[in-house]
N, C-alpha and C positions, 0 to 999 in steps of 0.2 A: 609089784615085783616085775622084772622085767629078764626076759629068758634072749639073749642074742647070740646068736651059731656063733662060735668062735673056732681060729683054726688048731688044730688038734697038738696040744702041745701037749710034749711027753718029758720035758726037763733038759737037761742035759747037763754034763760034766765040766766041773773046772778040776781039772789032775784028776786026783781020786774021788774030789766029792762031788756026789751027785745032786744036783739042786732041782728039785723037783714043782716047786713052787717057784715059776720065770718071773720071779719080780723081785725087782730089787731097788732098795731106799740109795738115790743120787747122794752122793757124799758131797756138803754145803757147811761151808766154812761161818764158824761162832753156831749151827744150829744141829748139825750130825752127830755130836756128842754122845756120848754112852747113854746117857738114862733116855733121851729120842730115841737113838735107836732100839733099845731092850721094849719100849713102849712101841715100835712101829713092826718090828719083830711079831710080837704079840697079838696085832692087828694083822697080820698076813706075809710080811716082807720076806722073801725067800734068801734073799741076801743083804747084807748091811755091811756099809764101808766108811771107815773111820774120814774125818775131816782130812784136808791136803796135810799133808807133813813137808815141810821144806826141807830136803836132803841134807842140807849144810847144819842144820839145828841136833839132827838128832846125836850126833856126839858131843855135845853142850851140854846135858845133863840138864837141862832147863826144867823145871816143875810140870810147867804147862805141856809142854812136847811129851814128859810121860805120861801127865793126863788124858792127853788127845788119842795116846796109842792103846790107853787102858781097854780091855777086852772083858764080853760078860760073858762067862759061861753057858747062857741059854741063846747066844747070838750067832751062831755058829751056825755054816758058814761065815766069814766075815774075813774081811780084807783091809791090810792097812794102806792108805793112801801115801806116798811121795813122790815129789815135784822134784826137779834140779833140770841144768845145763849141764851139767859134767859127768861122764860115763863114771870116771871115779867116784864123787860122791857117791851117784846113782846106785855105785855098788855097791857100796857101804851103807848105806840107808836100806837097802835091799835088805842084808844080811842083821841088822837092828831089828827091822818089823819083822824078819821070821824068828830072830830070838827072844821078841814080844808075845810072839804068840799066833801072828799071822796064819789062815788056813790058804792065803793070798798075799802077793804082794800086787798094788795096784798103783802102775802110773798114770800120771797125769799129764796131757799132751793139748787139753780141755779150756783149759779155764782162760779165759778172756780180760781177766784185770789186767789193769797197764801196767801194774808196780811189779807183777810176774813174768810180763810178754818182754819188759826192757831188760830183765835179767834174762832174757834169749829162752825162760821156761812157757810154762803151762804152752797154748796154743802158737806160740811163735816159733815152737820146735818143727810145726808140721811146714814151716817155710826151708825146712834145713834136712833135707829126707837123708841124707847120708849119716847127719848126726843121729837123727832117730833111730837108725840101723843100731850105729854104734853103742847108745844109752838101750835099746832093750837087749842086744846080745848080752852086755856085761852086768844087767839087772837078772836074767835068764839064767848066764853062766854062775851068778854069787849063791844061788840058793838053791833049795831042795825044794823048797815049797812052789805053786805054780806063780807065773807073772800073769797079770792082766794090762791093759793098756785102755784107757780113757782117750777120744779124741772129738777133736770136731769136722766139717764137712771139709773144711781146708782155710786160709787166711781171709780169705775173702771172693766175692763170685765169679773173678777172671782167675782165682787161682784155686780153685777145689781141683784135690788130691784124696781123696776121700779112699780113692781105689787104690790107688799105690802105697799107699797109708797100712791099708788091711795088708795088702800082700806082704808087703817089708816087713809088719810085725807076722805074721803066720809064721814066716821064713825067718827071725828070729827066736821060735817057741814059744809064744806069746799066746795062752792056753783059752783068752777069752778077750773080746774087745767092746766096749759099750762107744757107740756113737750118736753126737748129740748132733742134731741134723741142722745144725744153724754152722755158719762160718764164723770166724774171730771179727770183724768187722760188726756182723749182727747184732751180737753182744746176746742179749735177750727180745732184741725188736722182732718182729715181724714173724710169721710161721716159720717151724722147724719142716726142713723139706725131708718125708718120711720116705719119696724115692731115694733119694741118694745113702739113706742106710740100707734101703734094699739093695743099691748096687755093692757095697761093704760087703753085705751078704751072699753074692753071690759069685762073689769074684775070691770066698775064703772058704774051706773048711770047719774052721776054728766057731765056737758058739758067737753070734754077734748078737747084743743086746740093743735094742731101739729108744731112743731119750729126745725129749723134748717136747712141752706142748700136751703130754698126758695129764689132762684133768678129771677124769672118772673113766669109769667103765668102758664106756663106749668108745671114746678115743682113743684107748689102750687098744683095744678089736680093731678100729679104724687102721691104729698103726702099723699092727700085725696083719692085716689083711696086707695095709701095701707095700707093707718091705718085707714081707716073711719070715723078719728076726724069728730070733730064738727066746726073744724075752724082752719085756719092757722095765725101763728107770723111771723112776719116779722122782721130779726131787719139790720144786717151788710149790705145787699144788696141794702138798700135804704141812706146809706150815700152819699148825693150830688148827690141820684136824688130819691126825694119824687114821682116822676112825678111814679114810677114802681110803686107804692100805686092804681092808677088809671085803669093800664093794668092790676094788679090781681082783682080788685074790681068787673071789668067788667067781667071777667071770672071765677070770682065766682057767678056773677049772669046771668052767665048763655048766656052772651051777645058777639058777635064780639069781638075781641081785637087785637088790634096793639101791635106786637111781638116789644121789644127793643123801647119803648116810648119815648125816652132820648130825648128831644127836640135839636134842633144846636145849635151853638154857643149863638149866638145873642138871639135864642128864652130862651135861660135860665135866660138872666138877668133879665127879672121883678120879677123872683122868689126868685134870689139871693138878690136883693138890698133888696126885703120886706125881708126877714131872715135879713140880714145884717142889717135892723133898726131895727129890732124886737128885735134883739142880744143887740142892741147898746140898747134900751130901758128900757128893762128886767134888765139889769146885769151893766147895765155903761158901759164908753169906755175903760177901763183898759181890765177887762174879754172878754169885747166884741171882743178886736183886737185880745185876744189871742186865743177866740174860731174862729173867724174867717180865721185864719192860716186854720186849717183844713178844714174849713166847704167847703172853695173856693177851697182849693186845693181838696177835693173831686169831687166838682160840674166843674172844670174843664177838670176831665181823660174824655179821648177819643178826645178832641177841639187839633185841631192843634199847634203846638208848646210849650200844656201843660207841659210839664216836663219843660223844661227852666223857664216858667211862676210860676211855683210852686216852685222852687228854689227860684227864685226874691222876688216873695211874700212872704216869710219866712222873708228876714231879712228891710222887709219895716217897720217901727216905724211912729205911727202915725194913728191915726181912717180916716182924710182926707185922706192921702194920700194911704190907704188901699183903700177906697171905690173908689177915680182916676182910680187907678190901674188896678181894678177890673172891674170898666165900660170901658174901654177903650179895656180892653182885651175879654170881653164880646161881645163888640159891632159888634167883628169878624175881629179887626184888623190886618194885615197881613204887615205891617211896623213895628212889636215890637214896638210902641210908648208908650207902657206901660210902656217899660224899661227907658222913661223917665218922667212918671208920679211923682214920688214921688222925 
């Protein structure tokens, strides 16, 4: 067990709810889905945010778009994500996620793929500070519910904004802002600089959450020691094991925590199989096998003989004989009798 002073965090408010558990699960596109999140939820997550929504989709009626927006009752707090270029949409998309259910609406100013930066969205907004003015007043002014804003340090290291950024959304209503301490250029390379969400932090009022490069406990405290957020994101480090949701929660409040939680073999599958019917329920069996590729071979690194297993598992066809496969390899078998599951 490992007991490390942390600083004294008392929660703090988005609108009216108060979130008392400062952690909150990074919203990651094809993996934030509803049955993740109600499972990371469960393991500690004080907040949980739907996958990106693209502004333009949501009055499309598309299947998938109301999927991604669906909401659990036991998730709550919980915020829908949307992305756009156009204060219009922006408003309208606004006004969709609060009549979905939203206790949030959460933009996105963040995300670094090219296929969104060339639509002038996710993190290429933060090149265009007047538009970002204009896209959170008219997200602010469309709804009752609080706005959030997602962003990164600035485009790139000659051009961090990171502080004008904060201020312009404050001054917009912008009730809570997570920052990921990498620029658009980084992508995911190299360390997230946890000074410059401290400067976020101290140049606002408003709650600011701290993101990137959290992989246990410890660097959660690290990060909150040197930027003095209000709260930490959590997003890549918990693929295929929610279970690190539980060892930060506990060391954010302050309690003992068991360094590397990752349950063994055997102890992962009850967590896996509920995902895996959660997956299969949510989405059908079609989507479900194929988010399942991943989700298992995540929740398998570190188990003996995973890499062989993760191979196999890729080219198995079929939801039964996915979930054989899967329990059998789970159960700690040491005869490969998986490889004749399917």
């Amino acid at each position: 067990m490992c007991k490390v002073s942390s600083p004294l965090l008392t929660g703090f408010h988005i609108g009216p709810h108060h979130v008392t558990m400062p952690l909150a699960l990074a919203p990651m596109a094809g993996i934030t889905d509803l049955p993740f999140r109600q499972i990371c939820k469960r393991f500690g997550a004080g907040i949980t945010v739907t996958e990106m929504i693209a502004s333009r989709a949501v009055d499309q009626g598309r299947e998938r778009t109301e999927r991604m927006a669906e909401i659990g009752s036991d998730e709550h707090p919980v915020g829908i994500q949307i992305a756009g270029a156009d204060p219009e949409f922006i408003r309208d998309a606004a006004r969709w996620a609060e009549n979905h259910g939203a206790d949030f609406v959460d933009i996105n100013m963040g995300c670094p793929v090219k296929k969104i930066c060339k639509q002038v969205a996710g993190s290429a907004l933060l090149k265009d500070e007047p538009r970002v003015a204009r896209i959170l007043e008219a997200a602010v002014a469309a709804v009752q519910v609080p706005v959030t804003l997602k962003i990164r340090t600035g485009w790139d290291a000659h051009s961090k904004n990171v502080v004008r950024i904060a201020k312009i959304a404050e001054e917009a209503g912008i009730a809570m802002l997570t920052v990921h301490g990498r620029t658009r250029a980084q992508m995911f390379n190299g360390h997230a600089d946890w000074q410059d969400i401290g400067l976020a932090k101290q140049a606002v009022n408003i709650p600011v959450l701290g993101n990137g490069d959290v992989v246990d406990a410890a660097s959660a405290l690290e990060m909150l020691r040197i930027s003095a957020c209000d709260g930490v994101m959590v997003g890549r480090a918990v693929q295929g094991n929610p279970w690190l949701m539980a060892e930060i929660s506990a060391a954010l409040a302050g309690k003992p925590f068991t360094a590397s939680t990752t349950p063994n073999t055997a102890q992962r599958w009850p967590i896996i199989r509920e995902h895996l019917e959660a997956l299969h329920a949510h989405h059908g069996e079609n989507i479900a096998g194929k988010l399942a590729r991943k989700h298992v071979a995540w929740y398998s690194k570190g188990c003996t003989g995973s890499a062989e297993f993760r191979q196999h598992f890729q080219r198995i066809e079929g939801w039964d004989a996915q979930m054989r496969t899967a329990e059998i390899f789970f159960s700690g078998d040491t005869d490969q009798a998986w490889l004749r599951a399917a």
